[in-house]
SEROSE-23028 format. One record per residue (C-alpha): residue in one letter; x negated, z, y negated. Coordinates in steps of 0.25 Angstrom, whole numbers, plus 5000, padded with zeros to 4 digits. Each point is the difference from the previous one (the first is absolute). Layout:
N
aXZY;...
//
This chain:
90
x507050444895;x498749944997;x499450144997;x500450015016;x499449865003;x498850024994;x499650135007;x500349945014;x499149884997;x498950074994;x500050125010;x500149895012;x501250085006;x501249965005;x501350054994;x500450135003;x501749985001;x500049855005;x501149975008;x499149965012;x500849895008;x500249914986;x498649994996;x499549975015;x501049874999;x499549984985;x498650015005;x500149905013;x500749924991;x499049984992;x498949995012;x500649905005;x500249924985;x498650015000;x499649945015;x500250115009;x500249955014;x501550055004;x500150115011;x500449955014;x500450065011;x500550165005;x501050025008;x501349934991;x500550134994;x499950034986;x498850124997;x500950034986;x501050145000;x501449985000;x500750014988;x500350145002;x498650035001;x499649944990;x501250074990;x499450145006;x498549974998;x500449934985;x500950144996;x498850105006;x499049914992;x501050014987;x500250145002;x498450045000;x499849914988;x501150074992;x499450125005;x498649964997;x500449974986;x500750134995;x498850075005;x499249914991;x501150034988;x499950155004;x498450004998;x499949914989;x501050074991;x499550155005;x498449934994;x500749984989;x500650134997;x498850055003;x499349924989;x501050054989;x499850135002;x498449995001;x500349924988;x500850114993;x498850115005;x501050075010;
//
């Protein structure tokens, strides 16, 4: 986890697999903590998705990050089999 946390700070990047509607909360929250001035105004209708749109977008975000990872798995252990056998001189 801090190997994770330190590539995202020192890249300046977002997190890839974030869950996006939690950390916008978490980050207005902290806007506002810190003196932000509160968002008035629209129309009275909440700009979130529903709850079922939001299930949707958070499996299709989990799904790709799974996805993302055993790619990673795959290409890390095929460089290392790799490295045995230049190590063995096959």
């Amino acid at each position: 986890m801090v190997t994770i946390l330190w590539h995202v700070l020192h890249r300046g990047e977002d997190y890839r697999h974030q869950i996006e509607l939690p950390t916008n909360k978490k980050l207005r929250k902290m806007e506002l903590i810190a003196g932000a001035q509160p968002r008035r105004g629209g129309d009275g209708r909440p700009r979130n998705p529903n709850r079922e749109q939001r299930r949707a977008t958070d499996l299709a975000r989990a799904r790709e990050a799974e996805k993302t990872y055993q790619q990673l798995v795959a290409r890390t252990r095929d460089s290392a089999e790799q490295t045995t056998d230049t190590d063995r001189g096959t």
